[in-house]
DRENGU-945694 format. One line per field, with one value per residue (C-alpha): residue number from 1; residue in one letter; chain; x, y, z. Coordinates in Angstrom, 1 decimal. Layout:
N
lovex = NUM/...
tikol = a/...
vogu = A/...
x = X/...
y = Y/...
z = Z/...
***
This chain:
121
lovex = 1/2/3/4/5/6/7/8/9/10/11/12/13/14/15/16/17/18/19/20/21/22/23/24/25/26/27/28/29/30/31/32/33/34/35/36/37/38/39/40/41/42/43/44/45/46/47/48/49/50/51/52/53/54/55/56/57/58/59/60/61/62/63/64/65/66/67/68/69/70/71/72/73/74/75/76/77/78/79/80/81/82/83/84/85/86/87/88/89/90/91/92/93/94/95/96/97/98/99/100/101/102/103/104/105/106/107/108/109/110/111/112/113/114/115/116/117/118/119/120/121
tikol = x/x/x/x/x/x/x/x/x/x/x/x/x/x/x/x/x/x/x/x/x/x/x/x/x/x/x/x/x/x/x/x/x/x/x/x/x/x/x/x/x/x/x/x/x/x/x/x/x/x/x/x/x/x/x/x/x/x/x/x/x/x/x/x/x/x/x/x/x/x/x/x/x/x/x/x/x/x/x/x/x/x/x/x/x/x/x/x/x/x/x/x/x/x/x/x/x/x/x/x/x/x/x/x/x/x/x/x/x/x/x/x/x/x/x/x/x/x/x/x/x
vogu = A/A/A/A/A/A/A/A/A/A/A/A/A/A/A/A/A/A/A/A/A/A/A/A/A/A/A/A/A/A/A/A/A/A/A/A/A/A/A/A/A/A/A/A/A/A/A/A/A/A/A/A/A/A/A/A/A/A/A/A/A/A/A/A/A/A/A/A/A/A/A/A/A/A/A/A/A/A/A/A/A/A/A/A/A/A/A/A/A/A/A/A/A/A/A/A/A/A/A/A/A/A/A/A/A/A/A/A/A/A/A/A/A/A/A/A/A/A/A/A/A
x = -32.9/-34.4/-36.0/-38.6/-42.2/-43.4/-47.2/-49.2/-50.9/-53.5/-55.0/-55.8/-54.5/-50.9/-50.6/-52.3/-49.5/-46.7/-47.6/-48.3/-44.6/-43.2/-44.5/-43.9/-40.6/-38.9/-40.7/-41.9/-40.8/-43.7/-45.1/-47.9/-50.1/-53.2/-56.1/-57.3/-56.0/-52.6/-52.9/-53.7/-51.1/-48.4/-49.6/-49.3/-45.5/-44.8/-46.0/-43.4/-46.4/-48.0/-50.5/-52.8/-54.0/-56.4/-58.6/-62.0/-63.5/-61.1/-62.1/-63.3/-63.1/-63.6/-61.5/-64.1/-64.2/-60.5/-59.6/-62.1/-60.3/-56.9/-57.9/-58.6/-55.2/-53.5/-55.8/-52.9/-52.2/-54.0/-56.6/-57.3/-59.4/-59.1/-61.9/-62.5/-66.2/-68.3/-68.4/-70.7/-73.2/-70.6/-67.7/-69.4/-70.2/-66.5/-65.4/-68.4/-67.3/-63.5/-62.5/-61.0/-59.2/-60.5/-60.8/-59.5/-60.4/-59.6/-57.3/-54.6/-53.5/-50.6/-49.5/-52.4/-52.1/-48.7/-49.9/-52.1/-50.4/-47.7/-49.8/-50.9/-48.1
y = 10.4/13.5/13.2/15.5/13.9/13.6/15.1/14.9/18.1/17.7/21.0/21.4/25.4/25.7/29.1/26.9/24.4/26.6/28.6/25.2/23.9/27.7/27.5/23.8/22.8/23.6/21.9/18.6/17.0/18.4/16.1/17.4/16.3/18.2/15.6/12.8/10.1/11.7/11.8/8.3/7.3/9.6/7.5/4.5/5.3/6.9/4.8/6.7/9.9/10.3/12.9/14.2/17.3/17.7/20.8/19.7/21.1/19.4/18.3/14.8/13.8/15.9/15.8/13.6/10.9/10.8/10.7/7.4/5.8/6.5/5.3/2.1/1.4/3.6/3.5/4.9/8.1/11.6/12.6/16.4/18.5/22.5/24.7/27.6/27.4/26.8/23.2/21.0/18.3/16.2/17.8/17.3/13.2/13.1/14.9/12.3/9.6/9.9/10.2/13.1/14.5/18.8/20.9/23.6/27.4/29.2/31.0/28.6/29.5/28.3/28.0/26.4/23.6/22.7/22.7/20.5/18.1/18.3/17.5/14.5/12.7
z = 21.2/23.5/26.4/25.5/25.4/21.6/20.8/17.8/16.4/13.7/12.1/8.7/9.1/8.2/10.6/12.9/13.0/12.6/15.6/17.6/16.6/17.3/20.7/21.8/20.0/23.2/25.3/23.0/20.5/18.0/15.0/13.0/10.2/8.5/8.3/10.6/8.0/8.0/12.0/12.2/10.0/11.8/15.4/13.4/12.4/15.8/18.8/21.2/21.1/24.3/24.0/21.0/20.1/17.2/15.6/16.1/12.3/9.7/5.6/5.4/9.1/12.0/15.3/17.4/14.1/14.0/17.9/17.8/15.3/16.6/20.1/19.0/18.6/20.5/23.8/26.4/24.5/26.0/23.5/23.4/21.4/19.9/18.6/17.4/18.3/20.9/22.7/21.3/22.3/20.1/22.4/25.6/24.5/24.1/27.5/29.4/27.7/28.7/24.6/25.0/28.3/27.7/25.1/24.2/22.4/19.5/20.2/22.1/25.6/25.0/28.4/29.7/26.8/28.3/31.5/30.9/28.8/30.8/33.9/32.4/30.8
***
């Protein structure tokens, strides 16, 4: 087993998680899924992940809805969230409310994502 910190990506944009896993496999051990039910199932199957990172605009749940569910159950793990748009009052709820840690824009600064997550691990 690695000693590499395992993260969660969620983006329903398979360039979008390609890239991700390109630029993190290194670093993390990457696991990715492409739909909030598929993210909470992945969390479910995978309790060693210690930080999230989902695309906030997803089909049939967004990245807000699906970060809720999964902290229910997995309350210790580092919730982020990525968009391509501009924060929302939906966003900005979730950053108060201490759902999410930051958010982050379309494109990824790659560099300042591991930062960050690594700064928080």
């Amino acid at each position: 087993m690695s000693d590499k910190a395992t993260i969660l990506y969620i983006d329903d944009e398979p360039l979008n998680i390609m890239l991700f896993s390109i630029n993190f496999k290194k670093q993390f051990n990457v696991i990715t899924g492409t739909s909030g039910l598929e993210g909470l199932d992945l969390l479910k199957k995978n309790p060693e992940i210690k930080s999230v990172i989902s695309d906030m605009k997803m089909p049939g749940m967004n990245g807000i809805e699906f970060i809720s569910k999964a902290k229910e159950f997995s309350p210790n793990t580092n919730y982020y969230i990525l968009t391509g748009y501009d924060i929302t009052p939906e966003i900005q709820s979730a950053l108060k409310t201490r759902l999410i840690r930051q958010y982050f824009s379309k494109p990824v600064n790659f560099k300042e994502v591991e930062k960050i997550i690594v700064s928080e691990l």
